[in-house]
The first five atom37 places (N, CA, C, CB, O) and aatype in JSON, in Angstrom:
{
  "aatype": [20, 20, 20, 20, 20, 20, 20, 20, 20, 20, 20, 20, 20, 20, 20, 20, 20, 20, 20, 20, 20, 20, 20, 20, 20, 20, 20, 20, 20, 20, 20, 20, 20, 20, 20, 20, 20, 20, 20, 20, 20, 20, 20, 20, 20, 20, 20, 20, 20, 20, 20, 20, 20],
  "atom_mask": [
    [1, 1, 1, 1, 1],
    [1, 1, 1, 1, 1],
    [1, 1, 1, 1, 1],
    [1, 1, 1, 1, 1],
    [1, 1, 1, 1, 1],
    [1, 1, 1, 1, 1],
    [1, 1, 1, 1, 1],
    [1, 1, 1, 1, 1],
    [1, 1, 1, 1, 1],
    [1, 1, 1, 1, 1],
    [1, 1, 1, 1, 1],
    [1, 1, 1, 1, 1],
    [1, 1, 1, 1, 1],
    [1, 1, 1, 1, 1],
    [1, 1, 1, 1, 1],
    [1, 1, 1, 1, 1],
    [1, 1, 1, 1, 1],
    [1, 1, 1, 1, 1],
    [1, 1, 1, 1, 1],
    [1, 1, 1, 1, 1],
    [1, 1, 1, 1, 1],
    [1, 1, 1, 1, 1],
    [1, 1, 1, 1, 1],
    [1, 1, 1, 1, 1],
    [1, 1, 1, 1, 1],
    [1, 1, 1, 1, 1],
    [1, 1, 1, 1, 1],
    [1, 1, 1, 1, 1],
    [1, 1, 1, 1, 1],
    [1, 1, 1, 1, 1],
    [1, 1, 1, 1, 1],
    [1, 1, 1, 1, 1],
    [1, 1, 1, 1, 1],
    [1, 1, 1, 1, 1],
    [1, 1, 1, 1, 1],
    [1, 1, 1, 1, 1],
    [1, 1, 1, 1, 1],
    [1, 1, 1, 1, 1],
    [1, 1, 1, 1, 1],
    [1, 1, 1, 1, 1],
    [1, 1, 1, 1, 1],
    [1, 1, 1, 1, 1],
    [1, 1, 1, 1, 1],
    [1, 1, 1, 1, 1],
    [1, 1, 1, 1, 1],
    [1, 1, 1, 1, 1],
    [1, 1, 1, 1, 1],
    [1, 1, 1, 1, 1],
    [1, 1, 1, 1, 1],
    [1, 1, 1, 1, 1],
    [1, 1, 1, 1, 1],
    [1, 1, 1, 1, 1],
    [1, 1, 1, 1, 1]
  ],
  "atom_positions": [
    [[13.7, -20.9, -13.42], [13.16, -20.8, -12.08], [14.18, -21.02, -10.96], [12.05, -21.77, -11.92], [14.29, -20.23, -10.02]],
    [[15.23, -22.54, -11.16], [15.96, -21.76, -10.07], [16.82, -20.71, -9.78], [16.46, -22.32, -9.66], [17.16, -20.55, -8.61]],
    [[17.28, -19.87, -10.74], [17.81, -18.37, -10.48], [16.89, -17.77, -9.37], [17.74, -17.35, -11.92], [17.22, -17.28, -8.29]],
    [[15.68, -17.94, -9.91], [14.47, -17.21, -8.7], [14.83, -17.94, -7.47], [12.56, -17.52, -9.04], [15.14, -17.2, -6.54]],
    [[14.87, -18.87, -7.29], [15.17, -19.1, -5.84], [16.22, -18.77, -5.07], [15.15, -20.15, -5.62], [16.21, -18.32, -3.93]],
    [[17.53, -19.14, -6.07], [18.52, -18.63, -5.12], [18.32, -16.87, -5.04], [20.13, -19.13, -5.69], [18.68, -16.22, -4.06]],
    [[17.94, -16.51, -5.78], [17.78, -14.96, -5.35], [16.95, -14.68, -4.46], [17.41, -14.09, -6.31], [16.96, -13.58, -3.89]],
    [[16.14, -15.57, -4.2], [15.17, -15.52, -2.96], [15.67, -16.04, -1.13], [13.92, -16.63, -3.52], [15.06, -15.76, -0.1]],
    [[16.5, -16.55, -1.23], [17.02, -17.06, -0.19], [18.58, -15.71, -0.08], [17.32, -18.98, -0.52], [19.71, -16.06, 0.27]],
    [[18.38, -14.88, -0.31], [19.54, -14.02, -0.43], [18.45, -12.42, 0.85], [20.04, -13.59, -2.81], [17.3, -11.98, 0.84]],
    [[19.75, -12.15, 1.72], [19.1, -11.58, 2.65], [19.0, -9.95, 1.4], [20.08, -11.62, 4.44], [18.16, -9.05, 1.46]],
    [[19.79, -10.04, 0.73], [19.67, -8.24, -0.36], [18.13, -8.51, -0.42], [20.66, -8.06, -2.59], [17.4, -8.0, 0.44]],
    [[17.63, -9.27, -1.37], [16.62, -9.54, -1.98], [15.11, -9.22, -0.7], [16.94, -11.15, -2.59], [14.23, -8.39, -0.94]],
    [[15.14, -9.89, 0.32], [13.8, -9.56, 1.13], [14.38, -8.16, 1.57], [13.29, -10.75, 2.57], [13.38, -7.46, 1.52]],
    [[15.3, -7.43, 1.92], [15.51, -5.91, 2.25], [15.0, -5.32, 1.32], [16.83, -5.38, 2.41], [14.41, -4.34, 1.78]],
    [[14.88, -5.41, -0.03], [14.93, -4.45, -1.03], [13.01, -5.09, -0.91], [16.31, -4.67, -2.72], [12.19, -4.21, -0.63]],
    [[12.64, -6.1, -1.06], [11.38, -6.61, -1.14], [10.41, -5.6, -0.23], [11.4, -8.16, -0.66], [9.35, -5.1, -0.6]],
    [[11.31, -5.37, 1.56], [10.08, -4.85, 2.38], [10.36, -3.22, 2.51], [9.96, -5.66, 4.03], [9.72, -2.41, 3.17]],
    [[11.54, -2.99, 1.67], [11.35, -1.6, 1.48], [10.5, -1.08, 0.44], [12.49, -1.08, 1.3], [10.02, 0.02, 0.71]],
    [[10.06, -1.77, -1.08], [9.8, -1.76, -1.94], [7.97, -1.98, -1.41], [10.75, -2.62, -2.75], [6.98, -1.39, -1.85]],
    [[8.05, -2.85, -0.53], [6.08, -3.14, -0.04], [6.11, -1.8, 0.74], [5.47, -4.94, 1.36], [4.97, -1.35, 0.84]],
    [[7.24, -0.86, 1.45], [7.07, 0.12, 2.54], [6.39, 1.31, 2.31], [8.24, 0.49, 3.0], [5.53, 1.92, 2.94]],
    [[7.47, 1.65, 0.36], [7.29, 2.61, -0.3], [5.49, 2.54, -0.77], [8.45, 2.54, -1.43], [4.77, 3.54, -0.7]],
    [[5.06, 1.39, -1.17], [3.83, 1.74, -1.63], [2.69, 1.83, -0.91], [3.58, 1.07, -2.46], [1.65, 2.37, -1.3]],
    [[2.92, 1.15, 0.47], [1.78, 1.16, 1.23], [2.08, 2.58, 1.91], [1.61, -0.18, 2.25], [1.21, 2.88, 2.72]],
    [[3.12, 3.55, 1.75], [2.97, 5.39, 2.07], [2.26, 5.78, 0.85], [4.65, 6.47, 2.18], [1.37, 6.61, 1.03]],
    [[2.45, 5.36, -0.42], [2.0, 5.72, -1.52], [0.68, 5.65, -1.66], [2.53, 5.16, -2.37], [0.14, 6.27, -2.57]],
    [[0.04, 5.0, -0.88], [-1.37, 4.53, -1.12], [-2.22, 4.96, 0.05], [-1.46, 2.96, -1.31], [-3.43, 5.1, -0.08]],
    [[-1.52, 5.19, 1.28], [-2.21, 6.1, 2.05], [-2.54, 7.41, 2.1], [-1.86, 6.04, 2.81], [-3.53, 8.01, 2.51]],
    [[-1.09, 7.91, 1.37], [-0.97, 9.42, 0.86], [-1.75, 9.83, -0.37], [0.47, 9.73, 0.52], [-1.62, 11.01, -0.69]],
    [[-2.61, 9.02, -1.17], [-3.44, 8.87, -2.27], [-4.74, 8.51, -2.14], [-2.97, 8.09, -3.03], [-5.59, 8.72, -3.0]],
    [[-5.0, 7.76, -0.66], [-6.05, 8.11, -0.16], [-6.65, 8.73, 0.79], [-6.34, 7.57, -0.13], [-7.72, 8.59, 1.38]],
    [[-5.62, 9.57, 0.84], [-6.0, 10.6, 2.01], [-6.06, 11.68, 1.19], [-4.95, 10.82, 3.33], [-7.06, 12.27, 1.6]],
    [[-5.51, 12.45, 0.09], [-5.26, 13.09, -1.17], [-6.51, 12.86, -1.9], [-4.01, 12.55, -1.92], [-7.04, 13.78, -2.51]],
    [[-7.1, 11.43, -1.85], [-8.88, 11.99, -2.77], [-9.7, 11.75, -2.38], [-9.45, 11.6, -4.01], [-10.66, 11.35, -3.03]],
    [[-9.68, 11.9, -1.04], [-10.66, 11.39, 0.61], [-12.42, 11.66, -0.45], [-10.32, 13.23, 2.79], [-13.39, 11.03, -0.86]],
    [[-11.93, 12.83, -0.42], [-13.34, 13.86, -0.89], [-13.95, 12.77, -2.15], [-12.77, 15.91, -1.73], [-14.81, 11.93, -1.88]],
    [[-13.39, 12.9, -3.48], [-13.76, 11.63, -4.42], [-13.99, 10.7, -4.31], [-13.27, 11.26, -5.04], [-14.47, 10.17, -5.31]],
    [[-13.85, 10.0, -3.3], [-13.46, 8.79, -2.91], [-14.76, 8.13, -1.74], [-11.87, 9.02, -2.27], [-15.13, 7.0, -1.43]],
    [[-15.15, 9.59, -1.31], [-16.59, 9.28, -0.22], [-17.54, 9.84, -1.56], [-16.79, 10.52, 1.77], [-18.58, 9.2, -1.55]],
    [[-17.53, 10.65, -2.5], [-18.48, 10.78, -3.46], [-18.72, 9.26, -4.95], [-17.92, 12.37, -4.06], [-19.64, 9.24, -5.76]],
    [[-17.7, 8.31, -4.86], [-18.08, 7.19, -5.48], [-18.46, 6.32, -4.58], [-17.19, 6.69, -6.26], [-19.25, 5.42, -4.87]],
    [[-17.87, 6.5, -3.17], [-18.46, 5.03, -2.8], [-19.05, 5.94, -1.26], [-16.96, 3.3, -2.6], [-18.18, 6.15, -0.42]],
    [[-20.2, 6.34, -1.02], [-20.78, 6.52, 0.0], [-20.79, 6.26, 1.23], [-21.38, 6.36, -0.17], [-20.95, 7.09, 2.13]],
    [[-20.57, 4.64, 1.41], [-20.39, 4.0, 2.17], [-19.14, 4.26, 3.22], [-20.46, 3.07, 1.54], [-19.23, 3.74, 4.33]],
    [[-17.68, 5.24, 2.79], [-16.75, 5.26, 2.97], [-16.69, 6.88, 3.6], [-16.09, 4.74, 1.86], [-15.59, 7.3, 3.96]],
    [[-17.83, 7.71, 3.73], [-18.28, 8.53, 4.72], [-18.51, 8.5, 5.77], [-18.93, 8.86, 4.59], [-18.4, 9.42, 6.59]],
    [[-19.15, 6.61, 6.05], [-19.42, 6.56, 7.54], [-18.17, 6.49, 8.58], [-20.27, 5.32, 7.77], [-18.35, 6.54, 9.8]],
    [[-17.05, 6.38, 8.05], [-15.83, 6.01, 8.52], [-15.28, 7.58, 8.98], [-14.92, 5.12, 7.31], [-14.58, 7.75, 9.98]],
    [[-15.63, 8.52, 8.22], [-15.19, 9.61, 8.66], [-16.55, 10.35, 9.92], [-14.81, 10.49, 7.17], [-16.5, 11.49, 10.39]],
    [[-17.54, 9.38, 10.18], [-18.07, 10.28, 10.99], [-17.77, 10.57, 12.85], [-19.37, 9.9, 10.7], [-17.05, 9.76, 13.41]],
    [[-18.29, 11.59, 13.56], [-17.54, 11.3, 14.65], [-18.49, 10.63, 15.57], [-16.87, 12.5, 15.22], [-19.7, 10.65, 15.38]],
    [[-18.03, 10.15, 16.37], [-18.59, 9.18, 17.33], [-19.54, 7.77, 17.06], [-19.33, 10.02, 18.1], [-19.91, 7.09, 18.01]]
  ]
}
């Protein structure tokens, strides 16, 4: 465990960390925008969000 820390107090380590959280939270918007349609047919509820006004 302390290897983990000093690698944690290392500025490489949080760069690579909030590029690595950057990549997936595009990944996961682009995947739910990609099965919008499936995605209001399991959960219903998630139609009202697309309605207008």
């Amino acid at each position: 465990m302390p290897a983990l820390r000093e690698l944690m107090l290392t500025d490489g380590f949080w760069r690579r960390a909030w590029v690595a959280s950057g990549v997936v939270a595009v990944l996961v918007v682009l995947s739910v925008s990609f099965w919008w349609q499936d995605i209001v047919q399991v959960w219903p509820a998630a139609a009202r969000l697309h309605q207008p006004g």
